[in-house]
N, CA, C and O atoms as a Tripos MOL2 file, in Angstrom:
@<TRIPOS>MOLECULE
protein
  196   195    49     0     0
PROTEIN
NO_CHARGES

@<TRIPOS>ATOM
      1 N         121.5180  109.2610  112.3040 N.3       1 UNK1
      2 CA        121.6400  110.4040  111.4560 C.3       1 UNK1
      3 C         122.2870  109.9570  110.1510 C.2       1 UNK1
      4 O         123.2580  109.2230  110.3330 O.2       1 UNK1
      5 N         122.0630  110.1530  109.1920 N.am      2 UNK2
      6 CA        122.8270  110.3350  107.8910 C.3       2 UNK2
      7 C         122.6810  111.7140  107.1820 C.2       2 UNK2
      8 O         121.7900  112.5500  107.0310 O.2       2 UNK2
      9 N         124.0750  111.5410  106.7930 N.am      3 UNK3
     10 CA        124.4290  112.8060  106.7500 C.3       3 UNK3
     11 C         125.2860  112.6340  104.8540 C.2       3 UNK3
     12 O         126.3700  112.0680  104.7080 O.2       3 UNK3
     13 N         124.5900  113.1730  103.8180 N.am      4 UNK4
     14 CA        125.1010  113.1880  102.4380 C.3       4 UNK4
     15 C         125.6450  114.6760  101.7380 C.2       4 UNK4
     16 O         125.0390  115.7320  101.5570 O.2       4 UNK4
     17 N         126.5090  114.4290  101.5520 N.am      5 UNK5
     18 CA        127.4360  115.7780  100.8320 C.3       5 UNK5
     19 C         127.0680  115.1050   99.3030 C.2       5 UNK5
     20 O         127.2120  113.9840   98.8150 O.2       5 UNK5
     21 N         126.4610  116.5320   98.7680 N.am      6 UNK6
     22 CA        126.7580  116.3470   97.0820 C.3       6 UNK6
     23 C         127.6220  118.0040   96.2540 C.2       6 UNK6
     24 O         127.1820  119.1160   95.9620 O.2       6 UNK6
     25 N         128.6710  117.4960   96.1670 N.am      7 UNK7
     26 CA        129.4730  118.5680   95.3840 C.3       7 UNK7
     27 C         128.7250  119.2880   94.1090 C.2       7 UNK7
     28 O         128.2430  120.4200   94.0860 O.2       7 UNK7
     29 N         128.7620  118.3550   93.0990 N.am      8 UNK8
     30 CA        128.2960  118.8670   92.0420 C.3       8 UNK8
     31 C         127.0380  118.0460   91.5920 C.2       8 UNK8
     32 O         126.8340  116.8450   91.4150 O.2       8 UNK8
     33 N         126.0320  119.5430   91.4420 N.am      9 UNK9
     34 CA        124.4870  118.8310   91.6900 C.3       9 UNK9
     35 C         123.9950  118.7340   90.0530 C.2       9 UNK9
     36 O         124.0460  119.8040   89.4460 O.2       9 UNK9
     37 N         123.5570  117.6250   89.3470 N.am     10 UNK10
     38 CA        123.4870  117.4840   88.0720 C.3      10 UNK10
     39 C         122.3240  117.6940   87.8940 C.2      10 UNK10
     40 O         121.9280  117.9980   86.7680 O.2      10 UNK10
     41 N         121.1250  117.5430   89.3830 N.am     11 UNK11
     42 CA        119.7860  117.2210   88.9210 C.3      11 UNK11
     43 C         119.0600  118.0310   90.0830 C.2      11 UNK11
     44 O         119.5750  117.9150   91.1950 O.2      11 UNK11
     45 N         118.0370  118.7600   89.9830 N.am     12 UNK12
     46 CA        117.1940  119.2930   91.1550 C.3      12 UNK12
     47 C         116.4830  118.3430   92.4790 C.2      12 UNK12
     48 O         116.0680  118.6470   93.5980 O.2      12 UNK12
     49 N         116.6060  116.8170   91.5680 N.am     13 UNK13
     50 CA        115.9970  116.1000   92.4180 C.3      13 UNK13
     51 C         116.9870  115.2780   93.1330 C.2      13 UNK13
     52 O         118.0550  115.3220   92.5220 O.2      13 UNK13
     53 N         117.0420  114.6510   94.0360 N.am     14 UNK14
     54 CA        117.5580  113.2930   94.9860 C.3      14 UNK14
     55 C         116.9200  112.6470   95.5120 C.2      14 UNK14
     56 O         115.9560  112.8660   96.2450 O.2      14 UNK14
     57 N         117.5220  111.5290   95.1070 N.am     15 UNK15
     58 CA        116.7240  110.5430   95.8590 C.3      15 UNK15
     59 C         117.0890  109.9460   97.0470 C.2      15 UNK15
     60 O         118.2290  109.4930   96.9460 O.2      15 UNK15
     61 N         116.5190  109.7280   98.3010 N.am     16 UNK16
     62 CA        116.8460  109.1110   99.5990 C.3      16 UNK16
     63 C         116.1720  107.9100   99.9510 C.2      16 UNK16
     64 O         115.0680  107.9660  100.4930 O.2      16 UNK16
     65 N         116.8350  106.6240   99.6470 N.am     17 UNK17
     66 CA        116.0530  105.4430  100.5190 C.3      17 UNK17
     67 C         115.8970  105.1700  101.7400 C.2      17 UNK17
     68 O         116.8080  104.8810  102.5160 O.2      17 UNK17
     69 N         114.6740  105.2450  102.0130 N.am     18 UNK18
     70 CA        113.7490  105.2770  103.1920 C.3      18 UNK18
     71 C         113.2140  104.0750  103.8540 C.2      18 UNK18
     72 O         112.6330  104.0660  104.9400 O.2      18 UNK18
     73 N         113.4560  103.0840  103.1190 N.am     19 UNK19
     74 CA        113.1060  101.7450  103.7450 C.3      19 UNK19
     75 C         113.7310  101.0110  104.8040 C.2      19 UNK19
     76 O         113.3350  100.0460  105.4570 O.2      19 UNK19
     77 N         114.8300  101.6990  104.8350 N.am     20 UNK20
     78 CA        115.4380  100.8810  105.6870 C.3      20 UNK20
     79 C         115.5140  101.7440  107.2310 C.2      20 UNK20
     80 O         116.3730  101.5270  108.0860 O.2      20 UNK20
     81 N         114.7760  102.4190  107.3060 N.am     21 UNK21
     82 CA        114.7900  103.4030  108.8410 C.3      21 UNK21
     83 C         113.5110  102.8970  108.9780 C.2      21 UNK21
     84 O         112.7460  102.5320  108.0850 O.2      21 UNK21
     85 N         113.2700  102.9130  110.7300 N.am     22 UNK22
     86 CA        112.8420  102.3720  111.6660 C.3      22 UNK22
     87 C         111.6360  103.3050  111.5630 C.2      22 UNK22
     88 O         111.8410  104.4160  111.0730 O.2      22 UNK22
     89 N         109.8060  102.8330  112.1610 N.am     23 UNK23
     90 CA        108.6560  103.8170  111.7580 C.3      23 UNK23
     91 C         109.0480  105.1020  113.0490 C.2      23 UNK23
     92 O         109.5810  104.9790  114.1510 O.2      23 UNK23
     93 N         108.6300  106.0430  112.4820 N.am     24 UNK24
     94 CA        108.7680  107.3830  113.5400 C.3      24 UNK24
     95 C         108.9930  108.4990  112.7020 C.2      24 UNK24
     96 O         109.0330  108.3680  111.4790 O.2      24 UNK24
     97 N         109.1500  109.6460  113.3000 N.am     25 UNK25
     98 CA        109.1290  110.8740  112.5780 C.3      25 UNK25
     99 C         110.0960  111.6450  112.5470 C.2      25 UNK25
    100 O         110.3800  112.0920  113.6580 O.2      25 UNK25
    101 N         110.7350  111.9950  111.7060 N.am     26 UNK26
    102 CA        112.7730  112.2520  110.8620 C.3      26 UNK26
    103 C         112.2820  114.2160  110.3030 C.2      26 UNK26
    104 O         111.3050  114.7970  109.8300 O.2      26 UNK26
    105 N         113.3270  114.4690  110.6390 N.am     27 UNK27
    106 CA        113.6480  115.9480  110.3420 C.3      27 UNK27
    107 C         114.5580  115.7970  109.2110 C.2      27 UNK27
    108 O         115.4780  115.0320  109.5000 O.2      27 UNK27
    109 N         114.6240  116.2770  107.9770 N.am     28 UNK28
    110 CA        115.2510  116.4620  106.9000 C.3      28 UNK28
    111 C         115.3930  118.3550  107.0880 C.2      28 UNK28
    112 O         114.6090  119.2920  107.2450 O.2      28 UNK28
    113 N         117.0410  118.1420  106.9410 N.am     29 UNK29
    114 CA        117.4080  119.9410  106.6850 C.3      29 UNK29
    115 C         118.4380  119.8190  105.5850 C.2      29 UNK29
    116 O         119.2580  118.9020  105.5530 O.2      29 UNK29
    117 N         118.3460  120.9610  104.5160 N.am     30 UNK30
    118 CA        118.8380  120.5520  103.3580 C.3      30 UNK30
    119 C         119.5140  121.9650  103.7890 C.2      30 UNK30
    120 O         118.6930  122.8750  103.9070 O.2      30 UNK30
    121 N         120.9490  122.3290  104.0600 N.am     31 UNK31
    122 CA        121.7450  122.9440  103.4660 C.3      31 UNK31
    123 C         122.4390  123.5100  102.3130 C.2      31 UNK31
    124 O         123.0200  122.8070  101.4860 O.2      31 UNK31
    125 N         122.3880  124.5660  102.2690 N.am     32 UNK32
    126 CA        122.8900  124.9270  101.0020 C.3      32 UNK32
    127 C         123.1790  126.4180  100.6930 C.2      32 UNK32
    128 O         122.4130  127.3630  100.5080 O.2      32 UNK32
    129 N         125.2970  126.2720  100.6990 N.am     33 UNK33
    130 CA        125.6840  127.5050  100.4280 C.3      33 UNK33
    131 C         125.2460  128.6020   99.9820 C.2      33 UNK33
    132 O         124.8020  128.8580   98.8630 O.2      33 UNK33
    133 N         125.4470  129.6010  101.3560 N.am     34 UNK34
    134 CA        125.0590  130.7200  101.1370 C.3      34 UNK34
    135 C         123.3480  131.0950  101.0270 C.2      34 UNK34
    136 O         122.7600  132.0860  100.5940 O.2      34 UNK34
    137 N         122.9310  129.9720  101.5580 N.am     35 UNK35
    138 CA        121.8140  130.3770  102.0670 C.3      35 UNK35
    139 C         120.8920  129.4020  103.4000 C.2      35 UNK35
    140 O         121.1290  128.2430  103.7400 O.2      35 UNK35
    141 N         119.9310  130.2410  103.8910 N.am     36 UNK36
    142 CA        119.5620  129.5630  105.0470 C.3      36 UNK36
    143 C         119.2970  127.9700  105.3190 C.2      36 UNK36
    144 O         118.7660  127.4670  104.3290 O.2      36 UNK36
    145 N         119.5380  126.9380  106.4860 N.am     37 UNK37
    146 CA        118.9820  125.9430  106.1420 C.3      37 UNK37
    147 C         117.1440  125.9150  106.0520 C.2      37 UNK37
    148 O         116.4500  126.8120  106.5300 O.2      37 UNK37
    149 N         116.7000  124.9220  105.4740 N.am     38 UNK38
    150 CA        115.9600  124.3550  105.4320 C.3      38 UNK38
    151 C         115.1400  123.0800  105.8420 C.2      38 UNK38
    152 O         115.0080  122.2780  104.9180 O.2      38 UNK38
    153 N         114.4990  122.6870  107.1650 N.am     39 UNK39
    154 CA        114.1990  121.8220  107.6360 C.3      39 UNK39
    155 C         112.8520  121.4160  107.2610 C.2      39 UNK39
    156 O         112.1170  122.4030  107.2490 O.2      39 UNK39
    157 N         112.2360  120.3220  106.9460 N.am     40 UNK40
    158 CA        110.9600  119.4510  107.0610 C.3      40 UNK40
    159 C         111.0070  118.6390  107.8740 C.2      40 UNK40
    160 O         112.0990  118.2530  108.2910 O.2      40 UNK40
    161 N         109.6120  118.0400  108.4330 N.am     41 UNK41
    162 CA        109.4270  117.0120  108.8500 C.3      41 UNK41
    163 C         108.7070  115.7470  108.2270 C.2      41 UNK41
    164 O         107.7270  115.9690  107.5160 O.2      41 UNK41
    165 N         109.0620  114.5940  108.4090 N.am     42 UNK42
    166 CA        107.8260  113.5510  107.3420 C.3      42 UNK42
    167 C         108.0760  112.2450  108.4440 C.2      42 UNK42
    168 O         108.7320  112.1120  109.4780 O.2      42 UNK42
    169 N         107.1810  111.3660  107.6280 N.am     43 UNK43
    170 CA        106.6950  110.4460  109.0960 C.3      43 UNK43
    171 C         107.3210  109.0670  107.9120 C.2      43 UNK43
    172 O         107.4190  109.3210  106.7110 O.2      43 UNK43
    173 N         107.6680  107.7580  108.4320 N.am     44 UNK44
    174 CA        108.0070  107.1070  107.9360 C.3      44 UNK44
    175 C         107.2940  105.9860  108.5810 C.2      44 UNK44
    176 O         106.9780  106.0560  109.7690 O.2      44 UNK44
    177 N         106.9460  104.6430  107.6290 N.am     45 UNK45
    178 CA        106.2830  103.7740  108.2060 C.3      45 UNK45
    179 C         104.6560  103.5730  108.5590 C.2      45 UNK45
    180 O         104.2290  102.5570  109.1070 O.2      45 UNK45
    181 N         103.8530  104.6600  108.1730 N.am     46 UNK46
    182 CA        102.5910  104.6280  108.7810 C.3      46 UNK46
    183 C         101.9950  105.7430  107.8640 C.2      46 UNK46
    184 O         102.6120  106.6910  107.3790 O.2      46 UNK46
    185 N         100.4530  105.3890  107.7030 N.am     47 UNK47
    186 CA         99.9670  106.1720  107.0070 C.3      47 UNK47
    187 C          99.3470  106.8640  107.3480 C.2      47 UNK47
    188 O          98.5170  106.4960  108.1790 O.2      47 UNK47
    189 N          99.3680  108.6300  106.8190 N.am     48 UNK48
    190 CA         98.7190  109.4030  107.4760 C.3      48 UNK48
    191 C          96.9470  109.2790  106.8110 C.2      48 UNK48
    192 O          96.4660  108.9010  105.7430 O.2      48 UNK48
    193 N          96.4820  109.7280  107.8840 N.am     49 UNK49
    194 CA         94.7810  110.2170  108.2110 C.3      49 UNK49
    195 C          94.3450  111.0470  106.9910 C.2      49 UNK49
    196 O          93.2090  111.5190  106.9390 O.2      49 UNK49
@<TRIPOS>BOND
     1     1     2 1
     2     2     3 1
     3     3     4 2
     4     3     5 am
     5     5     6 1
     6     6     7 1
     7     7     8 2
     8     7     9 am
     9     9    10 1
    10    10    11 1
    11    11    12 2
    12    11    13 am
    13    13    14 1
    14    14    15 1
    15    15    16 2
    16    15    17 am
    17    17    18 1
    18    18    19 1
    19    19    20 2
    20    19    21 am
    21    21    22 1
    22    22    23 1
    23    23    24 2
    24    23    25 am
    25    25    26 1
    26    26    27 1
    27    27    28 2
    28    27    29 am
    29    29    30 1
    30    30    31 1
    31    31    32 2
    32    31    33 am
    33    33    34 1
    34    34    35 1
    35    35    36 2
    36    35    37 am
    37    37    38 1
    38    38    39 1
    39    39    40 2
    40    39    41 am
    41    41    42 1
    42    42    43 1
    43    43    44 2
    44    43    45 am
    45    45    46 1
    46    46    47 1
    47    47    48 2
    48    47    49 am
    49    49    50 1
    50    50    51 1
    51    51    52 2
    52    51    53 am
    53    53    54 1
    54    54    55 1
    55    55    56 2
    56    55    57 am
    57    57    58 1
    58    58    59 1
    59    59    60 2
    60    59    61 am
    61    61    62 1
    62    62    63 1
    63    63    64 2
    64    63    65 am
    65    65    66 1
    66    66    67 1
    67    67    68 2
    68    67    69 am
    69    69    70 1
    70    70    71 1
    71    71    72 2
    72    71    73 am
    73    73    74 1
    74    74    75 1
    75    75    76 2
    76    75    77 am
    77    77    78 1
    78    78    79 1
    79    79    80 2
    80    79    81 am
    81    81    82 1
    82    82    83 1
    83    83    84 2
    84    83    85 am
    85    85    86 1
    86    86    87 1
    87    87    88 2
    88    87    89 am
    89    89    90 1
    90    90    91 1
    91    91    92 2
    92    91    93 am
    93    93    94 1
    94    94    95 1
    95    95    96 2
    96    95    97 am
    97    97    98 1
    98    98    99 1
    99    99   100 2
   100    99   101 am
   101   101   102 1
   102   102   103 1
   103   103   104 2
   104   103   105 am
   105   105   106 1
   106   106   107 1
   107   107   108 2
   108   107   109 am
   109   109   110 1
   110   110   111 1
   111   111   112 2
   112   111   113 am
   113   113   114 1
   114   114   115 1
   115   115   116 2
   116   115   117 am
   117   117   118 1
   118   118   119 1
   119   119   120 2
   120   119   121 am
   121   121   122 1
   122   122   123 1
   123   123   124 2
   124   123   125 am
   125   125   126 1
   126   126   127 1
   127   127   128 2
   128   127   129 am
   129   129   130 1
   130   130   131 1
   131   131   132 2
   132   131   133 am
   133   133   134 1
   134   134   135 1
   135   135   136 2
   136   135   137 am
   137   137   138 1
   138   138   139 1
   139   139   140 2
   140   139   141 am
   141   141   142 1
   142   142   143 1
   143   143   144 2
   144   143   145 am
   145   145   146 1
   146   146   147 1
   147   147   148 2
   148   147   149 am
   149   149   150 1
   150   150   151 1
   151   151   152 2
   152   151   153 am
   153   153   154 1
   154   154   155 1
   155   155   156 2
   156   155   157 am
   157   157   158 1
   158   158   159 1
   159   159   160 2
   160   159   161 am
   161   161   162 1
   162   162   163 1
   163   163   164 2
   164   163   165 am
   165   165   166 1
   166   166   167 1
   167   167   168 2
   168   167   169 am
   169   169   170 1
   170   170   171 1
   171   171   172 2
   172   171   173 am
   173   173   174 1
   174   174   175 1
   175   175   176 2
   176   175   177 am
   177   177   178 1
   178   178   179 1
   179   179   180 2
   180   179   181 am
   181   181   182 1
   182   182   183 1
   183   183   184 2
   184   183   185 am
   185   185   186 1
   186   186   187 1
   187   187   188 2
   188   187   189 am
   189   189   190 1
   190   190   191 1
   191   191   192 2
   192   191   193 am
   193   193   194 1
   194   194   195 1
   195   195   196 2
@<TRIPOS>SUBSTRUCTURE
     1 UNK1         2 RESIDUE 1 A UNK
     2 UNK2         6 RESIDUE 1 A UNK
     3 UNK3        10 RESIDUE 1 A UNK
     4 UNK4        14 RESIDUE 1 A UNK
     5 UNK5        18 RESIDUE 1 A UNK
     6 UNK6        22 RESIDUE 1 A UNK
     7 UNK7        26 RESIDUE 1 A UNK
     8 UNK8        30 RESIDUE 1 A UNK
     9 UNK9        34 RESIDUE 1 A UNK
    10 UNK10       38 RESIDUE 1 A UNK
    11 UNK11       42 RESIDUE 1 A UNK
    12 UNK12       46 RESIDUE 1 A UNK
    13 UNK13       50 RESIDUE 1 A UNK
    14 UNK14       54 RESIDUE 1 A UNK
    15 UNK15       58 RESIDUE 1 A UNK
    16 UNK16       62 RESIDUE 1 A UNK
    17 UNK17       66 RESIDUE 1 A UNK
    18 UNK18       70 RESIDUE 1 A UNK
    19 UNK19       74 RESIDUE 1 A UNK
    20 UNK20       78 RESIDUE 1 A UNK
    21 UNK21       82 RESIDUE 1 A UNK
    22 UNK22       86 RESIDUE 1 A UNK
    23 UNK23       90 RESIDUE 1 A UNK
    24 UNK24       94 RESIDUE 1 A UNK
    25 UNK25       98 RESIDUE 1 A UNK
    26 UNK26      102 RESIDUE 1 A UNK
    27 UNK27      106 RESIDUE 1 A UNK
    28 UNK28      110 RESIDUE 1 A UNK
    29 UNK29      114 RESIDUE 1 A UNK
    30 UNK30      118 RESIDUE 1 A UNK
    31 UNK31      122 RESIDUE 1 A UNK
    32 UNK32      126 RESIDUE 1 A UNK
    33 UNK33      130 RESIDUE 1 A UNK
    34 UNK34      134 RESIDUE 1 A UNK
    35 UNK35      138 RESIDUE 1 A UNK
    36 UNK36      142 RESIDUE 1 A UNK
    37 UNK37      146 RESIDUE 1 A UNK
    38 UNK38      150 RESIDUE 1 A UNK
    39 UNK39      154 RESIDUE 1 A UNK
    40 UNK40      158 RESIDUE 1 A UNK
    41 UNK41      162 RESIDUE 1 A UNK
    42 UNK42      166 RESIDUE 1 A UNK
    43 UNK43      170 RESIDUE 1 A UNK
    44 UNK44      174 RESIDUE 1 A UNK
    45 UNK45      178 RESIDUE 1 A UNK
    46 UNK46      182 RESIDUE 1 A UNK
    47 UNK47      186 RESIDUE 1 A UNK
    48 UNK48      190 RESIDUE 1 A UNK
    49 UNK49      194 RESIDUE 1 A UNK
């Protein structure tokens, strides 16, 4: 799991390096005060069809 706190957000975007996790398929949930989380799924390592 990794787990990133950002206090003060300067930019809409972030970036997460991904190279270094193992191929398989990772749940990303983006929290954020005062409102619901948000989960995706994405596949790492392999290309989709």
């Amino acid at each position: 799991m990794i787990l990133r706190e950002i206090d003060d957000v300067q930019d809409a975007t972030e970036r997460i390096q991904l190279n270094n996790l193992p191929s398989g398929i990772y749940t990303l949930t983006l929290r954020t005060a005062g409102q619901a989380p948000v989960s995706k799924q994405f596949m790492v390592g392999s290309q989709r069809p």
